[in-house]
DRENDO-1510 file (C-alpha; in Angstrom, 1 decimal, always signed):
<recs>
REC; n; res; u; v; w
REC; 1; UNK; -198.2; +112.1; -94.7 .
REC; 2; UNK; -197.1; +110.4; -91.9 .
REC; 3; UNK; -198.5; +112.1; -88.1 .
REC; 4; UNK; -195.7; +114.0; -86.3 .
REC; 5; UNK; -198.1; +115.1; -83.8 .
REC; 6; UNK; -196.1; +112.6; -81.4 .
REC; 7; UNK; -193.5; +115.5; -81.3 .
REC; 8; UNK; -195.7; +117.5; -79.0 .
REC; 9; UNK; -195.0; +115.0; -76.2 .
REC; 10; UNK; -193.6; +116.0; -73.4 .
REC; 11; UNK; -190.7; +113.6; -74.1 .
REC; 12; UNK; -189.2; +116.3; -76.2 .
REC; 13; UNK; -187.8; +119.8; -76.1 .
REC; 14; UNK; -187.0; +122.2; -79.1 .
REC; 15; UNK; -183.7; +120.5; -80.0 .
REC; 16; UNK; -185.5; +117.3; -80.5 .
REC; 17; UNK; -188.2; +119.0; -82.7 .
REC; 18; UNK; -185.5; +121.2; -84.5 .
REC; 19; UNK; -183.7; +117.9; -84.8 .
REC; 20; UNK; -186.4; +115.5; -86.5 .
REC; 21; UNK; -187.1; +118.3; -89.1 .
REC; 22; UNK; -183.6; +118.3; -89.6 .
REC; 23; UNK; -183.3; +114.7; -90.4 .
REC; 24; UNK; -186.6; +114.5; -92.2 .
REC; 25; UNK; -185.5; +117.1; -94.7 .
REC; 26; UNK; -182.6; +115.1; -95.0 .
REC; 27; UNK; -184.1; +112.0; -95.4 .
REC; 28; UNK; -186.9; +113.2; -97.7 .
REC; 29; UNK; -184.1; +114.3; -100.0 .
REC; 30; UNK; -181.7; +111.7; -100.3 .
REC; 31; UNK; -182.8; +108.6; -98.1 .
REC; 32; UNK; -184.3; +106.4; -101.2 .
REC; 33; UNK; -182.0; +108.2; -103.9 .
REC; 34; UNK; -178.8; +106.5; -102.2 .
REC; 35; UNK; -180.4; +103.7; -101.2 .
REC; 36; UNK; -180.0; +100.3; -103.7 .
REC; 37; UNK; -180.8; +97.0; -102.1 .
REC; 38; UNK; -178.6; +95.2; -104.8 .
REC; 39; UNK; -175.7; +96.9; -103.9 .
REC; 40; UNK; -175.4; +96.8; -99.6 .
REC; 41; UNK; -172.1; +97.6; -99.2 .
REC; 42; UNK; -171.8; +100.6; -101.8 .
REC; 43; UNK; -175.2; +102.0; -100.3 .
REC; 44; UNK; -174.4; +101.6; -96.6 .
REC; 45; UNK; -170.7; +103.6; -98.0 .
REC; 46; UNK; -172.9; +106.3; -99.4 .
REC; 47; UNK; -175.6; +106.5; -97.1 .
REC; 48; UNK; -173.0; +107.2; -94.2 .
REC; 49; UNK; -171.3; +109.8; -96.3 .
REC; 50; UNK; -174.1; +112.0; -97.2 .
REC; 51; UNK; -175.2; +112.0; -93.8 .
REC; 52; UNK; -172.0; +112.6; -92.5 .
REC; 53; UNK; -171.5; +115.9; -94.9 .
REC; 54; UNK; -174.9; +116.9; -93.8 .
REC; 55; UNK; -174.0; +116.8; -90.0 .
REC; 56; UNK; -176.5; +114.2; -88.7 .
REC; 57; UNK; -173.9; +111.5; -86.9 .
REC; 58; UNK; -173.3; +114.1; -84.5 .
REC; 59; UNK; -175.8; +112.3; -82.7 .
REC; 60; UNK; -174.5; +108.8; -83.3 .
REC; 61; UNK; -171.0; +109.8; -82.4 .
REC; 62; UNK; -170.7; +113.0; -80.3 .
REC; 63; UNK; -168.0; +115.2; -80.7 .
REC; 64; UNK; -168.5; +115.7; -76.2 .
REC; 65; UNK; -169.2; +112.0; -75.7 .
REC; 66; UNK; -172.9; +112.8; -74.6 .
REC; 67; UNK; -175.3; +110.4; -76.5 .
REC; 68; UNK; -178.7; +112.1; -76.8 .
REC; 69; UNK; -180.7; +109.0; -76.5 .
REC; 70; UNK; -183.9; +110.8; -77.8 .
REC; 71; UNK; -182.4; +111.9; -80.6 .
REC; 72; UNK; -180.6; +109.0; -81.8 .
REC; 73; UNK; -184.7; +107.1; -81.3 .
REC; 74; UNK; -185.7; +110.0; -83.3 .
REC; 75; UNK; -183.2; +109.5; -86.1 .
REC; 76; UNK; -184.3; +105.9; -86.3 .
REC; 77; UNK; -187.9; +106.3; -86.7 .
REC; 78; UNK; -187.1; +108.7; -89.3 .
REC; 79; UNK; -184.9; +106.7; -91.1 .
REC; 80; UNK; -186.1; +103.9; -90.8 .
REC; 81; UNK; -189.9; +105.3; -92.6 .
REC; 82; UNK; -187.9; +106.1; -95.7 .
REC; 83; UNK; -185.0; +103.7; -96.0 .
REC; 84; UNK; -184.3; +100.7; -94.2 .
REC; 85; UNK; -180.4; +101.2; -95.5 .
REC; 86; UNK; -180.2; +104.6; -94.3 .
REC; 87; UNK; -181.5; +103.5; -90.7 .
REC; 88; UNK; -178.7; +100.7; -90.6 .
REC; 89; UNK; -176.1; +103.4; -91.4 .
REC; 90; UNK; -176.8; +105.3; -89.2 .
REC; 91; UNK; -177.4; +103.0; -86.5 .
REC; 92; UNK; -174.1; +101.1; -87.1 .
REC; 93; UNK; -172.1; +104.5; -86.7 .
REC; 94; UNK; -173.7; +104.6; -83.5 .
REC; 95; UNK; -173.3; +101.2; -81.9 .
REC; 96; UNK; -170.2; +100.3; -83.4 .
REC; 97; UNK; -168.8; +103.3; -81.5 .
REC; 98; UNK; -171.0; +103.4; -78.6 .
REC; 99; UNK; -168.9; +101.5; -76.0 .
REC; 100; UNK; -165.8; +104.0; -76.8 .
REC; 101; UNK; -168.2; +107.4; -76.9 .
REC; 102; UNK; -169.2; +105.7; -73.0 .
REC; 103; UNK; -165.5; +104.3; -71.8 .
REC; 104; UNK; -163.7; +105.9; -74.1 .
REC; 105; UNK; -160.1; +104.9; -75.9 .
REC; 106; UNK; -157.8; +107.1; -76.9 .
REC; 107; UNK; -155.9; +105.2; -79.7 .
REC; 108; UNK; -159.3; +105.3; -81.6 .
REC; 109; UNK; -160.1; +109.2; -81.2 .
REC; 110; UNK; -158.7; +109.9; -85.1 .
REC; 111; UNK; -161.3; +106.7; -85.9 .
REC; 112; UNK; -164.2; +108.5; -84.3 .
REC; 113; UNK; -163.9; +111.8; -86.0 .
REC; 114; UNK; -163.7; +109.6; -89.4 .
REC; 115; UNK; -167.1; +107.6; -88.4 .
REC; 116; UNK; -168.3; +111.1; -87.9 .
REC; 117; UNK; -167.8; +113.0; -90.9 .
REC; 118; UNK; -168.6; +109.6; -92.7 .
REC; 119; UNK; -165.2; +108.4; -93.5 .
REC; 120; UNK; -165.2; +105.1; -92.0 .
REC; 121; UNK; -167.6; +102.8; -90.9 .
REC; 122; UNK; -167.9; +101.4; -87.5 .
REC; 123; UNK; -168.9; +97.8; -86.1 .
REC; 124; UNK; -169.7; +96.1; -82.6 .
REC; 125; UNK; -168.1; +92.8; -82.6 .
REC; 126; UNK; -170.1; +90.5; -80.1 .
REC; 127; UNK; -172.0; +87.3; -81.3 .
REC; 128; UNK; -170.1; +84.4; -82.1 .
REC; 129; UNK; -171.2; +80.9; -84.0 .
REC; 130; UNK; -171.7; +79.6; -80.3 .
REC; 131; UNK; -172.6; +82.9; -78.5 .
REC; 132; UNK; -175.4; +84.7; -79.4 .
REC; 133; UNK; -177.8; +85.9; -76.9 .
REC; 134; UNK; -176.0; +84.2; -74.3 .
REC; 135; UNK; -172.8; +86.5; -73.9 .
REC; 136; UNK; -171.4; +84.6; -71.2 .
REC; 137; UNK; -170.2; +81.7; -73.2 .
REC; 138; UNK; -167.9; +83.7; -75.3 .
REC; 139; UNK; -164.8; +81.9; -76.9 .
REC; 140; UNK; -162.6; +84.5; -78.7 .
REC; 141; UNK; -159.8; +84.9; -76.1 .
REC; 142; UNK; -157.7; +87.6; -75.4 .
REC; 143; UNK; -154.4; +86.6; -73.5 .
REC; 144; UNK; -151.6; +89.4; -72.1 .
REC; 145; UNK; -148.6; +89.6; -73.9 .
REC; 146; UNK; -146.3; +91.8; -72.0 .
REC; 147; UNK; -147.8; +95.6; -72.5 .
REC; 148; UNK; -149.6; +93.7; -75.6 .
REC; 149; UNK; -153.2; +91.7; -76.0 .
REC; 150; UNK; -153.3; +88.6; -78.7 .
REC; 151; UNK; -156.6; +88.1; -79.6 .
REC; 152; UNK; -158.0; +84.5; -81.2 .
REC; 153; UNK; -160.8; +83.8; -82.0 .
REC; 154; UNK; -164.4; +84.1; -84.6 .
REC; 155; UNK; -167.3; +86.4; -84.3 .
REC; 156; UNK; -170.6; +86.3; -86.9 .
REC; 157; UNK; -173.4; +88.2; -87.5 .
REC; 158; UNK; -171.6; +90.9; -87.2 .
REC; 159; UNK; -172.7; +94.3; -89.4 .
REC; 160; UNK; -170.7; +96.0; -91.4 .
REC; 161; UNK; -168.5; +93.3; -91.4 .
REC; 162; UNK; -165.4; +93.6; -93.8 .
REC; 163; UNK; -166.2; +97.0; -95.0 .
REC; 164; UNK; -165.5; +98.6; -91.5 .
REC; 165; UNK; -162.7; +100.7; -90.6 .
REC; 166; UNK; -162.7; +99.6; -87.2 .
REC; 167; UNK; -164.7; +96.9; -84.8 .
REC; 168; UNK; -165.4; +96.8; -80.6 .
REC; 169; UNK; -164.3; +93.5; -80.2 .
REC; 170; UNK; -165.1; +91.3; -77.0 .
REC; 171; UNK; -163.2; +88.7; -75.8 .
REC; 172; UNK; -162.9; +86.7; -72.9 .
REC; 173; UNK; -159.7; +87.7; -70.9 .
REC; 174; UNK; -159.9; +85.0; -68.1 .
REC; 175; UNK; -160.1; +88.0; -64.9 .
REC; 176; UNK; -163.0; +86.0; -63.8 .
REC; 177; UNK; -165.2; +82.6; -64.6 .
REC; 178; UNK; -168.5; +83.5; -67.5 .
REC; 179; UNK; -169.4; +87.0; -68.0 .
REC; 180; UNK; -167.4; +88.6; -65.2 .
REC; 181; UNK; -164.3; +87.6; -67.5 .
REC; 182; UNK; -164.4; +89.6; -71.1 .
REC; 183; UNK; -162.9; +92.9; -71.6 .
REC; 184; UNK; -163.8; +95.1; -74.7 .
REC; 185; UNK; -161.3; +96.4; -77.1 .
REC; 186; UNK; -160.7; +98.9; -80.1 .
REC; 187; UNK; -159.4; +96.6; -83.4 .
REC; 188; UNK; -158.6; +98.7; -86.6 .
REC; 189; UNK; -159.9; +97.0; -89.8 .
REC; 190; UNK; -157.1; +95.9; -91.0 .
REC; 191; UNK; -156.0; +93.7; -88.6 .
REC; 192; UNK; -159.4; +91.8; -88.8 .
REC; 193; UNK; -160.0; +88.4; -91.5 .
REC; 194; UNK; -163.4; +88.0; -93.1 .
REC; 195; UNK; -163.6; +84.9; -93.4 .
REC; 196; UNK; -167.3; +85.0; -95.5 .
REC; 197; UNK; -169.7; +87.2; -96.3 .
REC; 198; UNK; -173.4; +86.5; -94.9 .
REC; 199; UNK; -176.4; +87.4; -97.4 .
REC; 200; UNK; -180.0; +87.9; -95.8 .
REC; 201; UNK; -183.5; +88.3; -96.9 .
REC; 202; UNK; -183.1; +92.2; -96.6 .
REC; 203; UNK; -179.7; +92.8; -97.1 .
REC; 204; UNK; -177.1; +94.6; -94.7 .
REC; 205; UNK; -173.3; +93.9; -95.0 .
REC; 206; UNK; -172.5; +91.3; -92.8 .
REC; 207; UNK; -169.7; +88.6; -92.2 .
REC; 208; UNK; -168.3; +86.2; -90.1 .
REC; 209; UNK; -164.6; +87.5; -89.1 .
REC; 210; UNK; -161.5; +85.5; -87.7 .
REC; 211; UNK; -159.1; +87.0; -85.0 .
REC; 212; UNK; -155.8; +85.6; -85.9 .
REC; 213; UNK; -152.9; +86.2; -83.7 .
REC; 214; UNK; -154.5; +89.9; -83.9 .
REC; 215; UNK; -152.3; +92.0; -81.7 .
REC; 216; UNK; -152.9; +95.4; -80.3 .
REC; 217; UNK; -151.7; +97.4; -77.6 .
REC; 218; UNK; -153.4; +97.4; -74.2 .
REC; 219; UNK; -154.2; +101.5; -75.0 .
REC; 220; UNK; -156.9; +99.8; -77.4 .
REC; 221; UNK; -158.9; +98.1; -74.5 .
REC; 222; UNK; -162.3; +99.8; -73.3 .
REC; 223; UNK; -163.0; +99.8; -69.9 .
REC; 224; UNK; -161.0; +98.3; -67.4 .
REC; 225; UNK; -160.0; +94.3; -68.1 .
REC; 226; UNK; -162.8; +92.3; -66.7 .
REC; 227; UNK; -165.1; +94.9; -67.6 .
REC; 228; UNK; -166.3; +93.8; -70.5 .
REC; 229; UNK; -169.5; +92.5; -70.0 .
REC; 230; UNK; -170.2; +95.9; -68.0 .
REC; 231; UNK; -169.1; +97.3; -71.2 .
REC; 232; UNK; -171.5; +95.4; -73.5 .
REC; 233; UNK; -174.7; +96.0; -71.3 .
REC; 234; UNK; -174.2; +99.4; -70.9 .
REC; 235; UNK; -174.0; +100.1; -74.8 .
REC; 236; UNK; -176.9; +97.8; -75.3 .
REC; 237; UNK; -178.5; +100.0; -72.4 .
REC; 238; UNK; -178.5; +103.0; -74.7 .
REC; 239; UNK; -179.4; +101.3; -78.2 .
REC; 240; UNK; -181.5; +98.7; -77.6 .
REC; 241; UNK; -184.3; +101.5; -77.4 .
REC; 242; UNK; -183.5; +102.6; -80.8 .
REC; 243; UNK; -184.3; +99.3; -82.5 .
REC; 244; UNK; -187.3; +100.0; -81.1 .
REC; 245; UNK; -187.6; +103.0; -82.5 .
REC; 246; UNK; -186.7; +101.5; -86.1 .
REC; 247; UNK; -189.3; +99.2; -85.5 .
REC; 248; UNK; -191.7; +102.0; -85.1 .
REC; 249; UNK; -190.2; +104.1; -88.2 .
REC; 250; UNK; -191.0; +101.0; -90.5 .
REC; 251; UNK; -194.4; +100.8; -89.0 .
REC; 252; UNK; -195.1; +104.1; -89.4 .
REC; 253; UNK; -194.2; +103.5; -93.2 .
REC; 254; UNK; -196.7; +100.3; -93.2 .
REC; 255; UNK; -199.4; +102.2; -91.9 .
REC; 256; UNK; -199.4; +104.8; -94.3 .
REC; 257; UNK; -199.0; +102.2; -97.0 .
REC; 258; UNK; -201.9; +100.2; -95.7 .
REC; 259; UNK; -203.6; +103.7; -95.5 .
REC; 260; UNK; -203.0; +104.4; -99.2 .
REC; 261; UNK; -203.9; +101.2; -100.3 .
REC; 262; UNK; -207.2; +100.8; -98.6 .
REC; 263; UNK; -208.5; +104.6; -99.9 .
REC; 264; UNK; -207.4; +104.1; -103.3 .
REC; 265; UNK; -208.3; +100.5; -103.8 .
REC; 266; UNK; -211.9; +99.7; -105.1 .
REC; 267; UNK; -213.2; +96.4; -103.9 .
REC; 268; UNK; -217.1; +95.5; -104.9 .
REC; 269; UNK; -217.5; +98.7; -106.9 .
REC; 270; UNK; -217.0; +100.6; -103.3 .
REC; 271; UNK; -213.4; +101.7; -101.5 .
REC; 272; UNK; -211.6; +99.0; -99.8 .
REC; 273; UNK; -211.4; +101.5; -96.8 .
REC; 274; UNK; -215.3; +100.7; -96.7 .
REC; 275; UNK; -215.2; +96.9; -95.4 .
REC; 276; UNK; -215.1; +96.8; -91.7 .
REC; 277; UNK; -212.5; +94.0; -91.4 .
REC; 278; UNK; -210.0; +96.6; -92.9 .
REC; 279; UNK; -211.1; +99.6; -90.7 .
REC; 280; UNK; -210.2; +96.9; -88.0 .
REC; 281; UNK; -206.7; +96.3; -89.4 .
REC; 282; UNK; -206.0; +100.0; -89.9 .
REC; 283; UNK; -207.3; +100.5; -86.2 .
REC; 284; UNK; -204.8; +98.0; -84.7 .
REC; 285; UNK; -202.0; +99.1; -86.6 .
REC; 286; UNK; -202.7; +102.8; -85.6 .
REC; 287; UNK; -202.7; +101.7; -82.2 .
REC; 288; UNK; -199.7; +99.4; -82.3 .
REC; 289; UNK; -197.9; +102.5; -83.4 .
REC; 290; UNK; -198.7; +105.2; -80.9 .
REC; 291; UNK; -197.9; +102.6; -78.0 .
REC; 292; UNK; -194.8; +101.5; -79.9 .
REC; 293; UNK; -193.7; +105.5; -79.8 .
REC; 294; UNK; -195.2; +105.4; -76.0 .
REC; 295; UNK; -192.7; +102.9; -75.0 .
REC; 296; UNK; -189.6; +104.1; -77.0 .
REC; 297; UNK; -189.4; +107.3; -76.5 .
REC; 298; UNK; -190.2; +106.5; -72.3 .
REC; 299; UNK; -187.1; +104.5; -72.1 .
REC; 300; UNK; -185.2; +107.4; -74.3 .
REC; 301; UNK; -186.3; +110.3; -72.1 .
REC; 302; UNK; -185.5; +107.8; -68.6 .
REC; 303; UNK; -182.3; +106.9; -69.9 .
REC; 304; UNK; -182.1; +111.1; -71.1 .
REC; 305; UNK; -182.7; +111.7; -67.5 .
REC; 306; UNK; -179.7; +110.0; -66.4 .
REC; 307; UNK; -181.6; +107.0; -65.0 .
REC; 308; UNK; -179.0; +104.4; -64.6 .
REC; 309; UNK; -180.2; +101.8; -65.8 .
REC; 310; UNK; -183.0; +101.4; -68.4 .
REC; 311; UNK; -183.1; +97.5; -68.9 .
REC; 312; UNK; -186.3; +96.6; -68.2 .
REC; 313; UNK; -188.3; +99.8; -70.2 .
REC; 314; UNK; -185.5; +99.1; -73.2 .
REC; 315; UNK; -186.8; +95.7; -73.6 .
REC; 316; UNK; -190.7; +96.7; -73.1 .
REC; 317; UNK; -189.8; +99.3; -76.1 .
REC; 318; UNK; -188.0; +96.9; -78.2 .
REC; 319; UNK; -190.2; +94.0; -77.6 .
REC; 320; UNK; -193.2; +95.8; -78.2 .
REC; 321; UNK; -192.5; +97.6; -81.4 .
REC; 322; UNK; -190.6; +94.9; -83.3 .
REC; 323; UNK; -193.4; +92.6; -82.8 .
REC; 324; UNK; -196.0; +94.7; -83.6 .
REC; 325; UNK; -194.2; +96.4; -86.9 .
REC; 326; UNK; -194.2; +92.4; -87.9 .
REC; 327; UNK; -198.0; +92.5; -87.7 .
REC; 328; UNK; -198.4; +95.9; -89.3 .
REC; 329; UNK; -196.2; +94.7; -91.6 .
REC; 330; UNK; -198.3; +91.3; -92.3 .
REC; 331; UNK; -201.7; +93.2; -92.4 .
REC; 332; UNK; -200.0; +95.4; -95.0 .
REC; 333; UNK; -199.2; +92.7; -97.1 .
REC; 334; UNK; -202.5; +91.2; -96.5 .
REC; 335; UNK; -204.5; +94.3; -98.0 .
REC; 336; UNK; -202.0; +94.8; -100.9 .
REC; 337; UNK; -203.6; +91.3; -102.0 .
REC; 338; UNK; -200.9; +90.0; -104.9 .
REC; 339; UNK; -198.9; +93.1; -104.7 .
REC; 340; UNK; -198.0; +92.3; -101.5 .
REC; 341; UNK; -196.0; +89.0; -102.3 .
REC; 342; UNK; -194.4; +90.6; -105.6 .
REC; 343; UNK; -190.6; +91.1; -104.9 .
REC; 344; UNK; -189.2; +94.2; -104.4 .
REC; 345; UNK; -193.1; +95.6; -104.1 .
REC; 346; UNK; -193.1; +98.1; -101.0 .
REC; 347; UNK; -194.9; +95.7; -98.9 .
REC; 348; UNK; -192.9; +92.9; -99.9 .
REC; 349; UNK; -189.7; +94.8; -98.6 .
REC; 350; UNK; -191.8; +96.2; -95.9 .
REC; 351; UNK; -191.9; +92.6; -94.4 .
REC; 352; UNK; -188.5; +91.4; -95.1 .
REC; 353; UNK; -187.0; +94.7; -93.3 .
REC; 354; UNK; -188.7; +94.2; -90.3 .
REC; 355; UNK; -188.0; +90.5; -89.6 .
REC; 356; UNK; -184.6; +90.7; -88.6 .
REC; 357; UNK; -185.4; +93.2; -85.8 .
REC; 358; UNK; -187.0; +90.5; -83.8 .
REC; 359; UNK; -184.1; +89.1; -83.3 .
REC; 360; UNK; -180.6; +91.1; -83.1 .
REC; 361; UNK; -179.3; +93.0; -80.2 .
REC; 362; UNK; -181.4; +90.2; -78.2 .
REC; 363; UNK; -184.1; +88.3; -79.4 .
REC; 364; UNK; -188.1; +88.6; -78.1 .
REC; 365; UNK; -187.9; +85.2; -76.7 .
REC; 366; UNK; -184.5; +87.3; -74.3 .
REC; 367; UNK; -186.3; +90.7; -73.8 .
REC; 368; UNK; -189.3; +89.0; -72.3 .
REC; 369; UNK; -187.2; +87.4; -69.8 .
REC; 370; UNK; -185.3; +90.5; -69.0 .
REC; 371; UNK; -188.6; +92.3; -68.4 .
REC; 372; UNK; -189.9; +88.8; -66.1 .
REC; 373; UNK; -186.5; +89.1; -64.1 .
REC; 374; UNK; -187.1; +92.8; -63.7 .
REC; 375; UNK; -190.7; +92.2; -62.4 .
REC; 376; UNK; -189.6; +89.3; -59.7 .
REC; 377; UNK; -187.0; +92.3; -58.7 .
REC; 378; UNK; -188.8; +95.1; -57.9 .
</recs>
């Protein structure tokens, strides 16, 4: 059973407590039961569902607009331990209606309550085939049209791609020259092309989409024009923690795996647990983990706090845990011997889950440089 003794931080109060039992239940009960990795679409659809009818995107999409940083880390952890599916649907409902639960929009209000109760699915429409990490060099255009926007343009990578019932779509409106010229918008699905379907090692819907002639009414835009970039960082502000946080819920799950393997595994007629080089693996994972939840739930309880802006302890938290759930991950394989290369074998899914998380909502080569620009600043 994996330690929830980390609940007795001072980083949380009764609600938070109260909360992660609530989702624990939750996920206990129906977490792997709607979860099929051959089937992404149909599981993320179902995973978003059930947890809609049983209350828990409350905190991915607050009825008051008041993200609970905290809990949406603790969901993730959660989540994430039991089903890497579940932790992308409930992430997604999250970030794919962050920006409007901050700025708001008031055409996409209906929307909301959907991605809420688990009607719809939401997405956060940002990297393009030539704009990744770099958000400044963003193509997809967005040009007035009397009281109108027309937007053209490709994004890519983007999850929940063609199953979503609406995107936050950023484009560059021209106020300004590099980032200081993008503005955000509300798009309903159905004005959005999918123009392929992207399969990866773990898979998660995702898609490249085209923006033909797509034209919606300046009521859709988030934020003031120009403000998109502002837009974009400030969502990321609140998130980014929580891919920490699902770093550190499928690390969690590796250590206990490792844990299980190494007590029940005989090696030389003696416990595996018994060899000294696997105490030392179990050691570093055990300690990868607590400063993993260290760092994640800091920068969830400072950005809880109201501290403005959480930048530099986001990154620490993401950078942090998603590299070290790759090594937990690794030494898990590692001690699972064969099993740990067999496909679809805990570990073996252990290790694809966990790559990706290295890389989206910025990569570790971007949050060490946002933590080195941070330093030179203070």
């Amino acid at each position: 059973m994996t330690d929830r003794s980390f609940l007795d931080w001072p980083f949380f109060e009764a609600k938070h407590r109260a909360w992660a039992d609530e989702v624990e239940a939750w996920a206990a009960a129906h977490a792997a039961r709607l979860t099929d990795e051959h089937d992404a679409d149909g599981s993320t659809r179902a995973l978003a569902a059930a947890m809609g009818e049983a209350g828990l995107l409350r905190a991915a999409c607050p009825a008051d607009g008041k993200l609970d940083v905290r809990m949406l880390c603790l969901a993730r952890d959660i989540l994430a331990r039991h089903s890497g599916l579940a932790d992308f649907a409930f992430a997604m409902q999250g970030l794919g209606t962050g920006a409007i639960t901050l700025f708001g929009c008031e055409p996409a209000r209906d929307f909301l309550a959907d991605v809420r109760a688990g009607r719809a699915l939401a997405a956060f429409a940002l990297s393009e085939p030539e704009a990744g990490s770099d958000v400044a060099a963003l193509a997809t255009t967005a040009t007035r049209d009397g009281a109108d926007w027309v937007l053209n343009g490709e994004k890519t990578w983007i999850s929940n791609g063609g199953i979503a019932g609406g995107y936050v779509v950023f484009a560059r409106s021209g106020e300004a020259p590099g980032a200081k010229g993008l503005t955000a918008f509300w798009v309903p699905g159905g004005l959005v092309r999918v123009v392929e379907r992207i399969e990866v090692s773990a898979p998660h819907p995702l898609a490249r989409l085209a923006f033909d002639d797509v034209r919606i009414p300046d009521s859709h835009r988030i934020g003031a024009a120009g403000d998109g970039f502002k837009v974009a960082m400030a969502t990321l502000d609140v998130f980014r923690a929580t891919v920490g946080a699902a770093a550190l819920g499928f690390a969690r799950r590796g250590l206990d795996l490792t844990v299980e393997r190494a007590t029940s595994r005989k090696l030389f007629g003696a416990p595996l647990f018994d060899q000294q080089m696997t105490q030392g693996a179990i050691a570093d994972s055990a300690v990868e983990v607590d400063a993993s939840a260290l760092l994640v739930y800091r920068a969830a309880w400072l950005k809880d706090q109201g501290t403005p802006r959480v930048s530099r302890e986001a990154s620490m938290a993401k950078l942090h845990a998603t590299e070290a759930a790759f090594r937990i991950a690794d030494r898990c394989a590692q001690l699972h011997g064969g099993l740990g290369v067999v496909r679809d074998a805990a570990p073996e899914v252990l290790t694809r889950e966990v790559r990706a998380l290295r890389v989206y909502e910025g990569a570790s080569e971007i949050q060490r440089i946002v933590i080195a620009r941070a330093e030179t600043a203070r």
